[in-house]
SELUMTOR-460912 format. One record per residue (C-alpha): x, z, y. Coordinates in steps of 0.25 Angstrom, whole numbers, plus 5000, padded with zeros to 4 digits. Last residue first. Layout:
BEGIN
XZY;...
//
This chain:
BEGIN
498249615040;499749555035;499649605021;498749735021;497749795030;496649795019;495649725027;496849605030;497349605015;495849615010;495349505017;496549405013;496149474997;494749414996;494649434982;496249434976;496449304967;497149244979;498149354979;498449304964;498649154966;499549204979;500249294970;500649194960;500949284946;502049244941;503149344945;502149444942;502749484928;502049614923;503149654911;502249664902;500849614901;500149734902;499249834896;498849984901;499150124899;499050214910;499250374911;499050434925;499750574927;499050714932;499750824935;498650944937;499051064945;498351194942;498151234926;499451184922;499051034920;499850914918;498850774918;499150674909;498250534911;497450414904;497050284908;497150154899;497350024908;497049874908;497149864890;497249724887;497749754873;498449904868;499049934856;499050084855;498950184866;500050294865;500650364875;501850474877;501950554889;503250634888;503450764894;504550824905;504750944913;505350984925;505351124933;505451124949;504551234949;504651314938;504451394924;503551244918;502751224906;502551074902;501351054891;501150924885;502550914880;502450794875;501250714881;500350624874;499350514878;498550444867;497650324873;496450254865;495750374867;495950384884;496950474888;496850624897;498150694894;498250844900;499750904899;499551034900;500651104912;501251234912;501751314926;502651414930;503351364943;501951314948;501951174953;503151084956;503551064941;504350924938;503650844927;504650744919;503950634912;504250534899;503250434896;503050374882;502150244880;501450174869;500350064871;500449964862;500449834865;499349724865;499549694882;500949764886;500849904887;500949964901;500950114900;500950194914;500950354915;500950404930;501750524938;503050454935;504450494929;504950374925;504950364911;503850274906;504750154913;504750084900;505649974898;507149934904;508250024897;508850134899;510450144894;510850074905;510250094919;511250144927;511350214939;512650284941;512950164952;512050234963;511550174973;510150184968;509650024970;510949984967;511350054957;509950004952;510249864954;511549884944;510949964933;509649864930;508149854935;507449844923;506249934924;506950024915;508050044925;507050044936;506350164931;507650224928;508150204942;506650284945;506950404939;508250394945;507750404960;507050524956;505550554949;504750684949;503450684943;502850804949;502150924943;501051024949;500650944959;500351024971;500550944983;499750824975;498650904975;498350894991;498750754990;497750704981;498050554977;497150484971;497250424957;498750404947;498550274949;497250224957;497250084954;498150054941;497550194936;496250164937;495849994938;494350034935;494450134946;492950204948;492950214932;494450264933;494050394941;495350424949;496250554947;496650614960;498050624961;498950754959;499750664949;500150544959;500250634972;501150724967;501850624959;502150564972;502750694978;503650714967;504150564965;504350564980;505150684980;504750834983;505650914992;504550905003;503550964995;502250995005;502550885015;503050785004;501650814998;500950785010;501750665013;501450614999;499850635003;500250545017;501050445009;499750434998;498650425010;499650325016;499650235003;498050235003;497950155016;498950045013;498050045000;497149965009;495950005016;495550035031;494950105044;495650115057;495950235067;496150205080;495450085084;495549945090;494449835090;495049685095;494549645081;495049495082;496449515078;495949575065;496549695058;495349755057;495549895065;496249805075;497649835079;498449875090;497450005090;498350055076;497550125067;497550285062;496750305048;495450285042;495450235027;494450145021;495150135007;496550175005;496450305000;497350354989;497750304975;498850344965;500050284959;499750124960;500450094950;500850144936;502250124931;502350074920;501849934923;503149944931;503149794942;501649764942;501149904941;499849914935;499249904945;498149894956;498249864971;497049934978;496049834984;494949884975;494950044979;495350144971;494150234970;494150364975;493050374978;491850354970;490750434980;491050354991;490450425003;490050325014;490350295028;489550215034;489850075043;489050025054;487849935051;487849795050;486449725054;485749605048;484749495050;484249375043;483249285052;482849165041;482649255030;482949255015;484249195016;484849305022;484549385014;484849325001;486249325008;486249475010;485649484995;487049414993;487849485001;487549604993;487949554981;489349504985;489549654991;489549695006;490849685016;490349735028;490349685043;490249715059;491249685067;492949665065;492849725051;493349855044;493249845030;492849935020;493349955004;492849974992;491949854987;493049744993;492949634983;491449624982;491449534993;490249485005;490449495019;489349555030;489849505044;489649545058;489149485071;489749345071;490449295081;491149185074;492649225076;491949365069;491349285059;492449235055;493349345057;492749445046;492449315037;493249335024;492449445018;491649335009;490349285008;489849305022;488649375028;488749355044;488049445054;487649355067;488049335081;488649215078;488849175064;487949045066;488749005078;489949015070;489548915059;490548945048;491948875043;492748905052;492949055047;492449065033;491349155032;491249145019;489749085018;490448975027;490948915015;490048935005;488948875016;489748755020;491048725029;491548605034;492048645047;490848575054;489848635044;490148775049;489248855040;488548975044;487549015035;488549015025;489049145033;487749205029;487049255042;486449375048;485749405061;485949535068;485249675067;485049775078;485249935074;486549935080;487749845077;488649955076;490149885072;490850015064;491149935050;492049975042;491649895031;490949895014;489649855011;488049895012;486949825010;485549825018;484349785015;483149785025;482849645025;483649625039;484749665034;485649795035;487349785032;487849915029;489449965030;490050045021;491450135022;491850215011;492250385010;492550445000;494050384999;494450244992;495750224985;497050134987;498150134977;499550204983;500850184975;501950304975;503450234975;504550274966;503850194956;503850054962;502150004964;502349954979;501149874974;499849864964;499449724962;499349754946;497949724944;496949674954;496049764963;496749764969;497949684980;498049804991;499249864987;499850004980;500250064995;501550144994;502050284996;503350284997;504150434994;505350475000;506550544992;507850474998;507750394983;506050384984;506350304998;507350214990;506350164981;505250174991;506150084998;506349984985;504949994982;504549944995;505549844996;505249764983;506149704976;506849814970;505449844963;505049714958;504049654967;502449664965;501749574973;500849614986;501849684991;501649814999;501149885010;500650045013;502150105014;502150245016;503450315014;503650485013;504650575018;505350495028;506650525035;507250405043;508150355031;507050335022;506250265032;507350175037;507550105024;506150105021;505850035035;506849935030;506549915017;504949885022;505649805034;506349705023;504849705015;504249635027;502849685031;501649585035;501349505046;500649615055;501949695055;502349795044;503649865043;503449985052;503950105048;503150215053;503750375051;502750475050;502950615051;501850715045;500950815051;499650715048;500050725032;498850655025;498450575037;497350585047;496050545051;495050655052;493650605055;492750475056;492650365046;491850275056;491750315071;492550175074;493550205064;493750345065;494650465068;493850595075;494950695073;496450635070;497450715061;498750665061;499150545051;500150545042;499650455029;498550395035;499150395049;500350325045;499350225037;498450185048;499550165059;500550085049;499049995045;498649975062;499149845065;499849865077;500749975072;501750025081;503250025074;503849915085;503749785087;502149765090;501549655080;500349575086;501049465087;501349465074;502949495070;503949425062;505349485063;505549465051;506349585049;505149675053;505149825054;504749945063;505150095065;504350225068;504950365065;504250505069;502750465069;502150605071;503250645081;503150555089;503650385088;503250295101;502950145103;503050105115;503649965112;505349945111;505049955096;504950095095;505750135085;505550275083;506650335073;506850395060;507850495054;506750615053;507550745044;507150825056;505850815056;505250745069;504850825080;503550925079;502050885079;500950945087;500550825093;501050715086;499950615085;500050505076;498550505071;498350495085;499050335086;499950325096;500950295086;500350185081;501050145066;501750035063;501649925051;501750005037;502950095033;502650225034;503550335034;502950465030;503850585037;503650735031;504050835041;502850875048;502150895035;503251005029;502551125035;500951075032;500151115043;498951035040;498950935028;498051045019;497051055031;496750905035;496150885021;496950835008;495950814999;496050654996;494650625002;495150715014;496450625016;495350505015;494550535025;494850515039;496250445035;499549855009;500149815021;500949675015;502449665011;503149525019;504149485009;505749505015;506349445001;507249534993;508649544988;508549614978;509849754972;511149694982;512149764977;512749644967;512649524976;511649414968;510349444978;511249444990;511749294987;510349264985;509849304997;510849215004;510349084997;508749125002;509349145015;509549275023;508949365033;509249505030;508649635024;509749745020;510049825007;510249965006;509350085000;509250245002;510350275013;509050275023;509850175033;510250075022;509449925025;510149835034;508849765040;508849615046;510249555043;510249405046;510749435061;511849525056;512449435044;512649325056;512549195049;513649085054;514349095040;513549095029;512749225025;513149295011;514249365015;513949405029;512649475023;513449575014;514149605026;512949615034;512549735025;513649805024;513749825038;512349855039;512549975027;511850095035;511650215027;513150215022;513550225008;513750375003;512850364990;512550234988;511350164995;510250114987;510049974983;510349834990;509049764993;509549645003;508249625010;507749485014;507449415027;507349265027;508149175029;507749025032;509048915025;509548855038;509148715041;509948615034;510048725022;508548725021;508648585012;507848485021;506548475015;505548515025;506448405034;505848305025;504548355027;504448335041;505248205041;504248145032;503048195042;503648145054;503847995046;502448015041;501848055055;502647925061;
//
């Protein structure tokens, strides 16, 4: 009978779908920009477009999910269809992709004085109250102190948003101005609250990071004790929340862009990503931040979590400013003591006292569970099921691997000491007492323990410690060059993102973990979702002090103000840290800016291949044309970097044209100051730029000359205008390549399994799913 069942079973697997109902799924329509005079709101349209291509007996309303067109900057809609009825749209003439609803992952008390801007210079400031960063990112708590209002007026004027509330108590005040929440797929944890408040904690940390008040006494459990607060605490912030606990869904990120630009924002924060590169139209990131830069808002974005391995670097679309993670002065140890008297110190978060008593240790093979099959190599892993629980209990556990927070939780153990080189700059926080040390380390731990029949240890709580090499990138930064324009170099810059300190949700636990019934505050963690704040909040800054000043402006500002990094503490340099670390009190006063409009970056696309029809399309405009420019070099673009990718046994010539807009002193003269290695020539005509006013333009050529090149990783050099008080300093790269980069055939699974200890990384890290 069980064959006849299974038979049956399997034959009904393969029934074509048509017998059943071919699934839909949610896609988005991606249509352009909107012309000139067209109406904001094009849901008629929309379901007309729909009723043609659906069969008879659909309803074109109950298939439509989200009518894109409120801001006036981009059209398209998201609706349920089937792969057949995608394809139709993807052959109609306006539609620019159509695009598959992917699930996009989530990619401070001392870190905005690290960066020089102290509490005093972000006090008081007449245009910070009316700067709004939007956020998009998975809630934020309104009840939070970091999003006090006390002292603060009405919303700007110019604010179109709204509170939704969710028909829970959640409440907007005039700190958090707008609040609104996504999901078309209508799939939720049970953990998930319908409405903007944030039950996981990463939209609460990173508002506050970028916009947080000022809050006395904020700590983790007494560790990292001070001032938390954001780079512009008088700010407005505007929360869009279009991550749940399973993830992000690219349909909402299109949507919350769509409302964010029609609500009023100045500045967008979006700390998630893909984890694989996408052309830039199909991407919803880069086409919001495409149409964000069009209405004159600048998006911050997070460069990934995926380093240190080459090109993994995202969200890297021109128009857009890419955030690498770096570490701060200050790192976080933890010191495990033995019995023997030695004691070796690692990397956590730990704020368990366990006194001056000390505890037996075991190694987890100690502990095997024969009855599951298991043997020493296994059960040295810590492997849960596969170790003897009533030899954990009550014990400190050394394991060979990071794996087995909850194992030797579930088996009541005291704490654990885990072995891995792969996380030398970056604490975690655990569910009881633990430490990450080094391969090394855990060995003479191990000789130990085998050296006595009674070994004992003790955990101590956590120091804080000067780190004399900061800033260093850190090693999970994504990396380029840039998968999609190897001519454009990516990330941008770099800013904190290592052990950071900012407001947390109490719905969730500081660990992530079901298990840890802890709640707090304020939270400590990593991840380039934490640098991409810190770069929003410092572009709010400068929006706050030059309100006229367009994305471009603003994030050349930042990019040739920043700190410049050492390249012997960063062996990746410039495809880590870009263009270095960002200093936001510099950046105010830049000197000169690479300015850069929508057209700019038309040509940039015209050249990248993109053709006269889709970009109509994506502008709205049926001037645009492409003829006559040809796909190549995108040298052109006005950007505040220089990237030369030859390919491999090529010769490394280049020629860069720039313009400079003055926006120092009206009489001012600028040296051109090139620093090159030997085997690089670097010249720039005219080298000297003489400006009478403010406002003044002025362009030069960057011509560069390396010879044949083979296997070459990367050639730093850099230009750097100078007129005796402001210093304009431009990364140069010359690197070699296999051209174009094609990673359509790369298997990212095979890849992601490459990555050391990545499923740990993800959940510490607070990205992808947590």
């Amino acid at each position: 009978m069980s064959f006849f069942l299974s038979l049956l079973f399997f034959s009904f697997l393969s029934l074509s779908p048509q017998c059943y109902g071919e699934e839909r799924k949610v896609r988005i329509i991606y249509m352009g920009k909107h012309k000139s005079g067209s109406s904001a709101l094009s849901l008629p349209s929309h379901l007309a477009m729909l009723k043609k291509v659906l069969p008879s007996g659909v309803s074109s309303a109950e298939t439509l999910v989200y009518s894109y067109g409120r801001s006036k900057s981009f059209k398209g809609f998201a609706a349920r269809l089937t792969d057949e009825e995608a394809a139709k749209f993807s052959e109609m003439d306006d539609v620019v992709s159509v695009l598959p609803n992917t699930k996009l992952k989530l990619h401070t008390t001392r870190s905005w004085d690290f960066l020089g801007l102290t509490q005093n210079r972000t006090v008081g400031l007449p245009a910070e109250r009316d700067v709004v960063v939007g956020l998009l990112d998975t809630g934020i708590w309104p009840e939070s102190v970091s999003f006090s209002d006390f002292g603060i007026s009405s919303a700007p004027s110019k604010w179109k948003g709204k509170c939704e509330t969710g028909g829970t108590n959640f409440t907007c005040n005039n700190k958090i101005i707008g609040a609104r929440y996504y999901n078309s797929e209508n799939e939720f944890d049970p953990s998930d609250v319908k409405s903007p408040r944030d039950t996981e904690g990463h939209g609460t940390h990173t508002s506050s990071t970028a916009a947080g008040r000022p809050v006395w006494d904020a700590s983790y459990f007494g560790l990292a004790k001070g001032v938390a607060r954001g780079a512009v605490p008088e700010a407005r912030i505007a929360m869009y929340k279009v991550c749940w606990l399973t993830g992000c869904w690219s349909a909402d990120i299109l949507a919350a862009f769509d409302d964010a630009i029609a609500d009023g924002v100045d500045i967008i924060s979006v700390s998630l990503g893909s984890d694989f590169p996408l052309q830039y139209f199909e991407d919803p990131i880069a086409i919001g931040s495409f149409h964000a830069m069009e209405k004159g808002i600048l998006t911050s974005n997070s460069a990934g979590n995926s380093g240190p391995f080459p090109i993994t670097v995202s969200n890297y679309a021109p128009w857009s400013l890419t955030v690498a993670a770096s570490s701060t002065d200050r790192k976080f140890v933890t010191k495990v003591a033995l019995g023997n008297g030695n004691t070796y110190i690692g990397l956590s978060i730990n704020n368990f006292n366990m006194g001056q008593s000390v505890f037996p240790l075991i190694y987890g093979g100690q502990a095997v569970n024969v009855s599951a099959g298991s043997n020493e190599l296994i059960s040295s892993y810590c492997i849960d099921g596969f170790m003897n629980t009533e030899k954990v209990e009550g014990r400190l556990v050394l394991c060979n691997s990071v794996l087995g927070e909850e194992t030797i939780l579930n088996a009541k153990g005291l704490g654990i000491i885990m072995s891995s080189d792969d996380f030398p700059d970056v604490a975690f926080t655990f569910m009881y007492p633990a430490l990450i040390v080094s391969t090394q380390d855990a060995k003479e731990i191990l000789d130990y323990i085998m050296s006595t029949s009674n070994p004992i240890a003790v955990i101590e709580v956590s120091d804080e410690w000067l780190d004399a090499l900061a800033p260093t990138v850190v090693s999970f930064s994504s990396r380029g060059p840039n998968p999609i324009t190897p001519d454009i170099l990516k990330p941008d810059l770099t800013a904190p993102g290592v052990d950071i300190l900012a407001a947390w949700s109490p719905a969730a636990s500081p660990t992530g973990f079901p298990e840890d019934e802890r709640r707090v505050d304020f939270n400590i963690i990593s991840g380039t979702s934490m640098s991409c704040p810190h770069v929003s909040g410092a572009a709010a800054y400068v929006k706050s002090v030059h309100p006229t000043w367009s994305p471009a402006a603003i994030k050349s500002a930042l990019m040739t103000t920043a700190m410049p990094m050492d390249p012997r503490k960063n062996e990746d340099a410039e495809f880590a840290y870009g263009s270095g670390q960002i200093n936001p009190v510099q950046a105010i006063n830049p000197g000169l800016v690479f300015d850069a409009s929508e057209k700019d970056y038309i040509t940039f696309l015209c050249k990248q291949g993109y053709n006269t029809t889709t970009l109509r399309l994506v502008t709205g405009d049926n001037s645009t044309i492409c003829t006559g420019i040809g796909v190549g070099k995108v040298w052109d673009l006005n950007y505040p970097s220089f990237s030369l990718s030859v390919p491999d046994g090529g010769y490394a010539y280049g020629s860069f044209y720039r313009t400079v807009t003055n926006v120092g002193l009206p009489n001012s003269t600028y040296q051109a100051i090139v620093f090159s290695p030997e085997n690089l020539k670097i010249s720039v005509q005219p080298s000297i730029l003489t400006f009478s006013q403010v406002g003044e333009k002025k362009s030069f050529v960057v011509k560069v000359n390396g010879g044949k090149l083979f296997q070459q990783p990367i050639i730093s050099a850099c230009i750097t205008w100078f007129d005796g008080k402001h210093s304009v300093r431009t990364p140069l790269i010359v690197y070699t390549t296999i051209l174009p980069f094609d990673m359509s055939d790369v298997d990212s699974d095979a890849l992601t399994s490459l990555r050391p200890n990545l499923p740990l990384a993800r959940k510490k890290l607070r990205i992808g799913g947590n």
